[in-house]
C-alpha positions as a Markdown table, in Angstrom:
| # | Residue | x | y | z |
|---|---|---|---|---|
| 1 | Unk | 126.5 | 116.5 | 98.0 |
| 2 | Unk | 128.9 | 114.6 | 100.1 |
| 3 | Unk | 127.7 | 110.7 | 101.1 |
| 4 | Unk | 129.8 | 107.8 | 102.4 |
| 5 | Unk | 130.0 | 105.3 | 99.6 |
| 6 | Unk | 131.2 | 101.8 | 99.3 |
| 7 | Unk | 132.7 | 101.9 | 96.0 |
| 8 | Unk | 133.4 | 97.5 | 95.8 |
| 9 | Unk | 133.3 | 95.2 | 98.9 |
| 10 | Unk | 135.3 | 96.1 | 102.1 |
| 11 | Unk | 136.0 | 99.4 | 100.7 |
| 12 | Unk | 134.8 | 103.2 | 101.6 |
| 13 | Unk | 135.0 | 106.6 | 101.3 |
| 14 | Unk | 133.7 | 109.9 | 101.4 |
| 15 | Unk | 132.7 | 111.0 | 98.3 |
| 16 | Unk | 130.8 | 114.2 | 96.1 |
| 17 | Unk | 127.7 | 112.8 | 94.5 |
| 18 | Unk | 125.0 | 114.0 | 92.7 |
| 19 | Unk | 121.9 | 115.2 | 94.6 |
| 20 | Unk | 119.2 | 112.2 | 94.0 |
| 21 | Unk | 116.2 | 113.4 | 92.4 |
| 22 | Unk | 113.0 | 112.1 | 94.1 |
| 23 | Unk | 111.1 | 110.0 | 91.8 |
| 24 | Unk | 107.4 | 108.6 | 92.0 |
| 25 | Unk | 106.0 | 108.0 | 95.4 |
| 26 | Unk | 109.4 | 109.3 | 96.7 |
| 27 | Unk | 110.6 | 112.5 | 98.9 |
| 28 | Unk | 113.9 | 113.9 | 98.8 |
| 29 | Unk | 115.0 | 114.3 | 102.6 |
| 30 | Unk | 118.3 | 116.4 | 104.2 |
| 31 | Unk | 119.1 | 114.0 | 106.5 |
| 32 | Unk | 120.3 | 115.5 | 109.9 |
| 33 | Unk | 121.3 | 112.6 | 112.4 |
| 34 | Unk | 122.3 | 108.8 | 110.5 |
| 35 | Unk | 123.8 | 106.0 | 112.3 |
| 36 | Unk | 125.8 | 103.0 | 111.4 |
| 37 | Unk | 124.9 | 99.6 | 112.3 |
| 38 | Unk | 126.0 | 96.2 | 112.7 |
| 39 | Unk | 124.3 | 95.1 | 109.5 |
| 40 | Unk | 126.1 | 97.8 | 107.6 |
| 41 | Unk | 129.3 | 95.6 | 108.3 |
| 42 | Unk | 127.5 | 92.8 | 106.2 |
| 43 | Unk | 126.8 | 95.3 | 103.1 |
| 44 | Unk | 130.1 | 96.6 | 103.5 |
| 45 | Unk | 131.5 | 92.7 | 103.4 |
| 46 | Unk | 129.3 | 92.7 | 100.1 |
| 47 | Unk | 127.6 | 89.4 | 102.0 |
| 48 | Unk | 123.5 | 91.1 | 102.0 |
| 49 | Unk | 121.5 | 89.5 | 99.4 |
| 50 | Unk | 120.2 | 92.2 | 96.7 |
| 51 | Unk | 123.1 | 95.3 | 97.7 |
| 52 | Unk | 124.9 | 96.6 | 94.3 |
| 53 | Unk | 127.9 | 98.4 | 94.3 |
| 54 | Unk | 129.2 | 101.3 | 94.4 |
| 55 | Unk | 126.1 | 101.7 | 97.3 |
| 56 | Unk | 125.1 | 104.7 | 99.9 |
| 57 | Unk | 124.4 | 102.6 | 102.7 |
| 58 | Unk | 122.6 | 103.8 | 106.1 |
| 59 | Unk | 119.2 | 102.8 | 107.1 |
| 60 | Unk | 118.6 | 104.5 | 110.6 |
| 61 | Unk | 118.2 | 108.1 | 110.4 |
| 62 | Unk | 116.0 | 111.6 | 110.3 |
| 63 | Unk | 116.0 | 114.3 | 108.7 |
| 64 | Unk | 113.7 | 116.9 | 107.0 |
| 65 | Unk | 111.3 | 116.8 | 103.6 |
| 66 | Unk | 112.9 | 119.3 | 101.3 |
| 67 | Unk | 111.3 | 117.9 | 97.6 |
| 68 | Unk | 108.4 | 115.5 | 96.4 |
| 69 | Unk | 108.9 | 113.5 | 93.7 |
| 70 | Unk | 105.9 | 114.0 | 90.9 |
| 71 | Unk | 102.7 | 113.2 | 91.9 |
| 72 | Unk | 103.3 | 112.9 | 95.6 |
| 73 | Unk | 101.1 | 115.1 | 97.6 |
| 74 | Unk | 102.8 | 114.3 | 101.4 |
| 75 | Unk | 104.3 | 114.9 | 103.7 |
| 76 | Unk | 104.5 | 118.6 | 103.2 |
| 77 | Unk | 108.0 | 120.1 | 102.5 |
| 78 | Unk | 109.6 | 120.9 | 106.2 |
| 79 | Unk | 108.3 | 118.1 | 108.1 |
| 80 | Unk | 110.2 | 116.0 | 110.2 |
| 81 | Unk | 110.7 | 112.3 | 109.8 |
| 82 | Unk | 112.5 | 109.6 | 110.7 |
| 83 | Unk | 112.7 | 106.8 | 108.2 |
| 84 | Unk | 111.7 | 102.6 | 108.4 |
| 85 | Unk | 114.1 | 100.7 | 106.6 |
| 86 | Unk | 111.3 | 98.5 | 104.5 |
| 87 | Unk | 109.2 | 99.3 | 101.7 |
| 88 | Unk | 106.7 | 96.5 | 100.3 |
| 89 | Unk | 105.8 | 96.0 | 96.7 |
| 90 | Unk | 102.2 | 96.6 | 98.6 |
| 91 | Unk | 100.7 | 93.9 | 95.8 |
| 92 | Unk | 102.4 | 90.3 | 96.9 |
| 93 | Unk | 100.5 | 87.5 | 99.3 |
| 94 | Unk | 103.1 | 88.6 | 102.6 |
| 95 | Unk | 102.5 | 92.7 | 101.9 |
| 96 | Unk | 99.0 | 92.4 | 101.6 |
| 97 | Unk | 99.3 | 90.7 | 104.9 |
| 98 | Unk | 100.8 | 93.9 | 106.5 |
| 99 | Unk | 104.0 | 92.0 | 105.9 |
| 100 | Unk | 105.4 | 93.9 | 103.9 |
| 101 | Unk | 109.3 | 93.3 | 105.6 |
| 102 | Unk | 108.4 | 89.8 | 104.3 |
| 103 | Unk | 107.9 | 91.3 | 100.7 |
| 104 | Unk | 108.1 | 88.4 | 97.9 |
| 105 | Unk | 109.2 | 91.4 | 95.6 |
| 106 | Unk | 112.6 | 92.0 | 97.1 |
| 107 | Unk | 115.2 | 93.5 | 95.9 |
| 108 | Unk | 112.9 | 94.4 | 92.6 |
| 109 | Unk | 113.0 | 98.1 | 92.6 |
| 110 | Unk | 110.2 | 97.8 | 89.3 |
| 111 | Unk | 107.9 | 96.6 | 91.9 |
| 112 | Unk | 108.1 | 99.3 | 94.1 |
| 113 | Unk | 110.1 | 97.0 | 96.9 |
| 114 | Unk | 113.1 | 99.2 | 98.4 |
| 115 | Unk | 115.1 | 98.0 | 101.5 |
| 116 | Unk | 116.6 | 101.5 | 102.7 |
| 117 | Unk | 120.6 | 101.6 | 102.7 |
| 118 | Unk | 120.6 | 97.8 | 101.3 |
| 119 | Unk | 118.8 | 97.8 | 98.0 |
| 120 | Unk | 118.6 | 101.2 | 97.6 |
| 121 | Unk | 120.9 | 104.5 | 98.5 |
| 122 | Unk | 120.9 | 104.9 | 102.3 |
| 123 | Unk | 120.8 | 107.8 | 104.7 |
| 124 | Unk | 124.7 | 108.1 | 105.3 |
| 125 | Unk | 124.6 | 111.4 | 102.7 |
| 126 | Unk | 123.6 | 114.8 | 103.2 |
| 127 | Unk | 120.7 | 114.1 | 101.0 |
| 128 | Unk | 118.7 | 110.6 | 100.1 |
| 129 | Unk | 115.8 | 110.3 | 98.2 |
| 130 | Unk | 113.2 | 107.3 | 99.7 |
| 131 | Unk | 110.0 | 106.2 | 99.5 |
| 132 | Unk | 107.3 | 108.7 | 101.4 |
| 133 | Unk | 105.9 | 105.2 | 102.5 |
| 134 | Unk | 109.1 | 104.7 | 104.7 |
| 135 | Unk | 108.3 | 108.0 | 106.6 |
| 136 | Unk | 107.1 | 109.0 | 109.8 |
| 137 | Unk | 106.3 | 112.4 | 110.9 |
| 138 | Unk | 108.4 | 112.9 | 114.3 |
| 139 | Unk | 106.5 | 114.1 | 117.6 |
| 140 | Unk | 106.9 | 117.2 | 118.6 |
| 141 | Unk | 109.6 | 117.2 | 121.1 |
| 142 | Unk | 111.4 | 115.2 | 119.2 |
| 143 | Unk | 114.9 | 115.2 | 118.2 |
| 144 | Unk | 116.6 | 114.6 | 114.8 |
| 145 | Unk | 119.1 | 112.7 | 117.1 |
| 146 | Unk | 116.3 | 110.3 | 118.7 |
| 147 | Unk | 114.5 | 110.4 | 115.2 |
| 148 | Unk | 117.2 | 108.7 | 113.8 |
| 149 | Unk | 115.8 | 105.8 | 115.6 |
| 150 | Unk | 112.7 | 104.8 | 114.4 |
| 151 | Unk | 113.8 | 101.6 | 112.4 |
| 152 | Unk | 115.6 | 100.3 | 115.9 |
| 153 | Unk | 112.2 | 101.0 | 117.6 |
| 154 | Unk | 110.2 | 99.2 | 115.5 |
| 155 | Unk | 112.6 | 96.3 | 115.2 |
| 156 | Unk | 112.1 | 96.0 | 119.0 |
| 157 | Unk | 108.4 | 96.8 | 119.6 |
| 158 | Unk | 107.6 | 94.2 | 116.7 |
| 159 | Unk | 109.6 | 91.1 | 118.4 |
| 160 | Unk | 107.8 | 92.2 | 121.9 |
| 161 | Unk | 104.6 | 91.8 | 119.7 |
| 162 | Unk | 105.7 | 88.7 | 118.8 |
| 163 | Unk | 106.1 | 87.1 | 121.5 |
| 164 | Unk | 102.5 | 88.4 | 122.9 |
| 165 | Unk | 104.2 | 90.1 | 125.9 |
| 166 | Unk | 101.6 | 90.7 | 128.7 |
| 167 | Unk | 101.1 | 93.2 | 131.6 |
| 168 | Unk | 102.8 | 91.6 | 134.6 |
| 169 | Unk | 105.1 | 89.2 | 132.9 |
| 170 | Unk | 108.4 | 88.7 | 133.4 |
| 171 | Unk | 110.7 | 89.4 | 130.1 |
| 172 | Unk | 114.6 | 88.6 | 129.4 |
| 173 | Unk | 116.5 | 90.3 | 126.7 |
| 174 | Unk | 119.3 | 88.7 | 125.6 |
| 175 | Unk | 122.2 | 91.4 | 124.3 |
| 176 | Unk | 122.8 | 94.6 | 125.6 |
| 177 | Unk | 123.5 | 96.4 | 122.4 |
| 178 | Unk | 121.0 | 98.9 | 120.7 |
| 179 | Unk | 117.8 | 97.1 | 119.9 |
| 180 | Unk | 118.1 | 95.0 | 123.0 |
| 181 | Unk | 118.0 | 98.5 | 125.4 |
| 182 | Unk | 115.5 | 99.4 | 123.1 |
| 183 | Unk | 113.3 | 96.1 | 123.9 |
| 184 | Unk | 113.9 | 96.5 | 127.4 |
| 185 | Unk | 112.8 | 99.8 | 127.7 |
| 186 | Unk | 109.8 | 99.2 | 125.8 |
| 187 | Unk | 108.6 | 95.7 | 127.3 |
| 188 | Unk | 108.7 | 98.2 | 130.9 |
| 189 | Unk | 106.7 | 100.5 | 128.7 |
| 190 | Unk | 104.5 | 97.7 | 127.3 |
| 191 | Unk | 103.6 | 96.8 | 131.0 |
| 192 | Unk | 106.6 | 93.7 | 131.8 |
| 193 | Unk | 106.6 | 93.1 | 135.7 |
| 194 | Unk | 110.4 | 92.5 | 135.9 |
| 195 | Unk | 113.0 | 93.3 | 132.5 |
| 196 | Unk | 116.0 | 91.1 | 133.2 |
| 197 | Unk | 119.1 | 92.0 | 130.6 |
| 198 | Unk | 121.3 | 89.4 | 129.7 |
| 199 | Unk | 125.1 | 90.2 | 128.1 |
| 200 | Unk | 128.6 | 91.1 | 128.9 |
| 201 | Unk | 130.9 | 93.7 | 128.6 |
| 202 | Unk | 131.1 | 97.8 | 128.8 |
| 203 | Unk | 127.8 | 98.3 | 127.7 |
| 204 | Unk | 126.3 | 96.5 | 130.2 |
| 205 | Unk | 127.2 | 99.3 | 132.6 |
| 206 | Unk | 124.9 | 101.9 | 130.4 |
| 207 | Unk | 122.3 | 99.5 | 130.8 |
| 208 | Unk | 121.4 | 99.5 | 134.8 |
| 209 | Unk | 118.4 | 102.3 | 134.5 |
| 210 | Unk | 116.9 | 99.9 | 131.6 |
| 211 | Unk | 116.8 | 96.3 | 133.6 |
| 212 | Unk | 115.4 | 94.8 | 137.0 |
| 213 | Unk | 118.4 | 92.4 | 136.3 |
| 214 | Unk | 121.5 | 92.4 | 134.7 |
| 215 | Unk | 122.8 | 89.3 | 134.5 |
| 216 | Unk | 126.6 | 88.4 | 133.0 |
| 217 | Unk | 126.1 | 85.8 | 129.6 |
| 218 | Unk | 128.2 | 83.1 | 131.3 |
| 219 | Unk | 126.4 | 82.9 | 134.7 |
| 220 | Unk | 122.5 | 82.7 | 132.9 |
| 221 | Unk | 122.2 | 78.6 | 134.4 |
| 222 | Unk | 120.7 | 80.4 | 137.4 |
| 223 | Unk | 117.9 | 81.8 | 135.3 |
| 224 | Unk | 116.5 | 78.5 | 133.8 |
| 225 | Unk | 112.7 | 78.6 | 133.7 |
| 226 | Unk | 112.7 | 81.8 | 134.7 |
| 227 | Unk | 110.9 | 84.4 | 132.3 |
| 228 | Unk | 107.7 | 84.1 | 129.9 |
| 229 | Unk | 109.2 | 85.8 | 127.5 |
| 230 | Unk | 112.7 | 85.9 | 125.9 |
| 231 | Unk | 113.4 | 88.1 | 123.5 |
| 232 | Unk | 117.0 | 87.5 | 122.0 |
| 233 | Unk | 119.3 | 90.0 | 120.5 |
| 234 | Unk | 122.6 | 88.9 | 120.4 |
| 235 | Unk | 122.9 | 87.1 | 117.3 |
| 236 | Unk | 125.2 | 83.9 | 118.2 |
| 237 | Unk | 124.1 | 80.2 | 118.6 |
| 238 | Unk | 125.0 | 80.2 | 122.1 |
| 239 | Unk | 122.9 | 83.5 | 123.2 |
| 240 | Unk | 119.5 | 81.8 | 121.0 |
| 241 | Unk | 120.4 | 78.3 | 122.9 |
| 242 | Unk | 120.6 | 80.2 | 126.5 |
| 243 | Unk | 117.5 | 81.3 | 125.2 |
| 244 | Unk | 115.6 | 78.6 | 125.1 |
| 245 | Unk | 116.8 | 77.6 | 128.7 |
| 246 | Unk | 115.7 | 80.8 | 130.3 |
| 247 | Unk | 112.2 | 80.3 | 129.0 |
| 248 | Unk | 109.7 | 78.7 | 131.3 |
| 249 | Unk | 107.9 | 76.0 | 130.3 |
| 250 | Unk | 104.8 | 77.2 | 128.4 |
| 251 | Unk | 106.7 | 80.3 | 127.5 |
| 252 | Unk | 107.5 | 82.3 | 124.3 |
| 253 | Unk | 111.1 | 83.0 | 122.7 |
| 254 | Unk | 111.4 | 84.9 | 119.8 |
| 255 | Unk | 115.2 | 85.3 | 118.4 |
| 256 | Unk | 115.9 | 88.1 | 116.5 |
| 257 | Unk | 119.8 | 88.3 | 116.3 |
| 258 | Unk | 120.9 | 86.2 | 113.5 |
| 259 | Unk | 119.7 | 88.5 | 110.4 |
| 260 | Unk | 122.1 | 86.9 | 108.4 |
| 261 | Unk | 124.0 | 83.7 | 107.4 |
| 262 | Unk | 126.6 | 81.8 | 109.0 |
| 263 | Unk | 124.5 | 81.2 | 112.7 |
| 264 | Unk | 124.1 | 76.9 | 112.5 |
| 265 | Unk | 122.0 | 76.6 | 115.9 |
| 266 | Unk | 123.7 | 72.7 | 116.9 |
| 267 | Unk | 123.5 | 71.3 | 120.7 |
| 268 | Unk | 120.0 | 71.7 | 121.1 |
| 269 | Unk | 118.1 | 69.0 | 122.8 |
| 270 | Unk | 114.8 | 69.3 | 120.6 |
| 271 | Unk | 112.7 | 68.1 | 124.3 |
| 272 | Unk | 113.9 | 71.5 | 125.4 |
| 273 | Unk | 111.3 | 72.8 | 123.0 |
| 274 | Unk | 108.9 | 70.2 | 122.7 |
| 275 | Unk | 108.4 | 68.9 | 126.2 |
| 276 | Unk | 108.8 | 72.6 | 127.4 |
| 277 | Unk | 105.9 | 73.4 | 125.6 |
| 278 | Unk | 107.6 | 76.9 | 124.1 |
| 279 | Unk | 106.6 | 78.8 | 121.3 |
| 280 | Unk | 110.0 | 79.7 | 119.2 |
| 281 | Unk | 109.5 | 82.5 | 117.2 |
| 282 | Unk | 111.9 | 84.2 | 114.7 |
| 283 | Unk | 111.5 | 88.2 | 114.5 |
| 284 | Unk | 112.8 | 90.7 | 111.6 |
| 285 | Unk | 112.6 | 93.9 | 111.1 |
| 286 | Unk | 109.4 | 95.7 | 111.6 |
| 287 | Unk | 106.2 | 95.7 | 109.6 |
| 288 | Unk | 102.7 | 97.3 | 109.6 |
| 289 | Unk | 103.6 | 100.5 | 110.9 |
| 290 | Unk | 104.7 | 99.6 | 114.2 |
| 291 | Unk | 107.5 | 102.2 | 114.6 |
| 292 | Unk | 104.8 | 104.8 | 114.6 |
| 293 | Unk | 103.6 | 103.3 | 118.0 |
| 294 | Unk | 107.1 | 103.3 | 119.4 |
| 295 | Unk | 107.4 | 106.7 | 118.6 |
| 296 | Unk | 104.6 | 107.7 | 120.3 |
| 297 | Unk | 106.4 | 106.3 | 123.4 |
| 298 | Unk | 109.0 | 108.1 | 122.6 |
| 299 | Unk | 107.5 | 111.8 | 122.5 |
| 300 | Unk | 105.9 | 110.3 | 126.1 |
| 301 | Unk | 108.8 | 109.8 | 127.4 |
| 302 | Unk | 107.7 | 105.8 | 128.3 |
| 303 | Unk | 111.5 | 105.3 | 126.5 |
| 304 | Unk | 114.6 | 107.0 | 126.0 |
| 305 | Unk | 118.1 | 107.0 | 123.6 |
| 306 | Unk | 119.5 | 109.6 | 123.2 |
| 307 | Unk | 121.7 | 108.4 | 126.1 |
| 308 | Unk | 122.4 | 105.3 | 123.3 |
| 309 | Unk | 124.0 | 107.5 | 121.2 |
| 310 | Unk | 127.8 | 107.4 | 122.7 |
| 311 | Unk | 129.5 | 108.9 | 119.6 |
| 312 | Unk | 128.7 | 111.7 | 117.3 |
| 313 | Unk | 130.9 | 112.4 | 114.5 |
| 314 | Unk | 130.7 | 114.8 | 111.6 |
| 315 | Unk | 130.2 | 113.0 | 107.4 |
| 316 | Unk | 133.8 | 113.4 | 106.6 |
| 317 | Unk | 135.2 | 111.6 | 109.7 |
| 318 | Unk | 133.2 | 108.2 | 109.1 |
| 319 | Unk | 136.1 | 106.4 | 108.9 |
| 320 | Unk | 136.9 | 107.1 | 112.5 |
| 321 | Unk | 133.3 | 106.9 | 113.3 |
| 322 | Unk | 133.5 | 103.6 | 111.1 |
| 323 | Unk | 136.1 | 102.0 | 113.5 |
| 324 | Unk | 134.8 | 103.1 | 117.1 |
| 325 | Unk | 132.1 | 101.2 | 116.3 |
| 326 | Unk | 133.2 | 98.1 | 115.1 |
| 327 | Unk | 136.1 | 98.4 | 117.8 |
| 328 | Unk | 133.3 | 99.1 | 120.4 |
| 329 | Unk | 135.6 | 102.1 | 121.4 |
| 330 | Unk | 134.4 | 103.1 | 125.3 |
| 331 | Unk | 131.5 | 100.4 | 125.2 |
| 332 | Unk | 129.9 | 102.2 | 122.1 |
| 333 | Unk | 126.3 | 101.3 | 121.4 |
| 334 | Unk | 125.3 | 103.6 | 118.3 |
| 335 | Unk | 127.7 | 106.1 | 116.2 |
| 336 | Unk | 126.1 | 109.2 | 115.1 |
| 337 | Unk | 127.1 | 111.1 | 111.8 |
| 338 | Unk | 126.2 | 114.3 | 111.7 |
| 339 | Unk | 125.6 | 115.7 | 107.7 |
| 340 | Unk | 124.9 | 119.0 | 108.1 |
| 341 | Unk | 127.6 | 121.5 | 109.4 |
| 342 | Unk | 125.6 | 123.6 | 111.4 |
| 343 | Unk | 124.1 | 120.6 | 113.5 |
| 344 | Unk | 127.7 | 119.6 | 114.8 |
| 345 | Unk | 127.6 | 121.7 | 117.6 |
């Protein structure tokens, strides 16, 4: 089969693999719709904790059941599923929790723990082999394109949960990129009175039908004290200290941006947080079977994004695909690759 591969850090390619073999508790899937990400250019930098190379990486997209490892009695060959990133051990104090994105096992494939695209091979191949715990039957109505989204969703439904959004309330996102029109869209699904979107730059046009508000990142000083809940996306020190400004006193901010090292929060007046009376919450990925409910949405049409997915390109042209993204080529949000021939049309 043909998968993108990172053979060392800051080098890829397309490359003819092996077809994996679905082991226990595993399915073998032919993915039809994957997408890069930004945390793909941290794998790719060889910076994520617990990646090995060479490494398939991808970790957001859909695809059908074509195998099942031995012993594994679902889904049934043919369905269609998109795929969470996050596999527990299922035996440690934070996955008996329903935690299991905390898992105390990670990284330790012997336990059972896989991290989809990081730990283990990812979804930018033809065919990928995960754990039939990471799956989720798609809705009819469906698409392997809007499939490929589950992860995102669950991200941002989970940091809305977070924060305890209620009916009525008025929410901020900070950072128009995927996840953040994906939290917008679902705190309006979720029941927000008013969704202001906070960011700059060409996607900020694609994000008018998703927002009450958009407002530009350097003008937010007219927003201070203005939403119960801020949910932060952006990933930089100076979108998680706007932030905490935006908030109202008594409010709830969760930050979810800054999944990796190298984010030192400084010029933070610690009043801000204590005389404000905020609850600070951090947010990652999604646990307990939360992009289930976002899919649900989804098939309701509460949320949409397809319209997200500005660029579709087939396997052997990742390296284009590669660069619009990380270039941001015509304000692209999410890059699509496209496996299987026949689905290129």
């Amino acid at each position: 089969m043909r998968a993108v591969v990172f053979p060392r850090p800051d080098e890829f390619g397309i490359e003819t693999i092996a077809v994996p073999v679905p082991g226990r508790e595993q399915a073998l899937l032919r993915v039809r719709a994957s997408m890069v990400c930004a945390t793909d250019r941290k794998v790719l930098a060889g910076t994520f904790a617990g990646t090995a190379f060479p490494h398939v990486p991808g970790h957001e997209f859909a695809g059908d059941v074509v195998a099942l490892g031995l012993g594994v009695t679902g889904p049934p060959v043919g369905t269609r599923v998109g795929v969470e990133a996050h596999v527990g051990c299922g035996a440690c104090a934070r996955c008996r929790e329903g935690l299991y994105n905390l898992c105390l096992s990670y990284g330790k494939r012997e336990t059972g723990h896989a991290h989809i695209g990081f730990t283990v091979p990812g979804g930018l191949a033809e065919y990928v082999a995960v754990p039939v715990a990471a799956l989720h039957a798609l809705p009819a109505g469906v698409s392997y394109a809007a499939g490929a989204w589950t992860d995102n969703l669950g991200v941002a439904l989970w940091a809305l949960e977070r924060g305890r959004l209620a009916a009525g309330e008025t929410v901020a996102v900070i950072g128009p990129g995927a996840i953040g029109l994906c939290a917008a869209q679902l705190a309006r699904a979720s029941g927000a009175g008013r969704v202001i979107l906070v960011g700059r730059g060409a996607r900020m046009a694609r994000a008018a039908a998703y927002a009450d508000l958009l407002v530009d990142a350097a003008g937010t000083a007219a927003l201070t004290g203005t939403a119960d809940l801020v949910v932060e996306f952006a990933g930089t020190a100076d979108a998680a200290r706007d932030a905490l400004r935006i908030a109202r006193r008594g409010g709830r901010v969760v930050l979810g941006g800054a999944t990796g090292l190298g984010v030192p929060l400084e010029g933070i007046e610690l009043s801000t947080i204590v005389r404000g009376h905020l609850d600070v919450l951090g947010s990652v990925a999604n646990p307990k079977g939360i992009s289930a409910r976002a899919l649900a949405l989804l098939a309701r049409g509460q949320i949409e994004v397809e319209p997200l997915v500005t660029h579709r390109f087939p396997l052997e042209r990742f390296a284009e695909a590669w660069q619009t993204f990380v270039e941001r080529r015509d304000g692209a949000i999410r890059v699509m690759l496209l496996p299987a021939k026949e689905d290129l049309s």
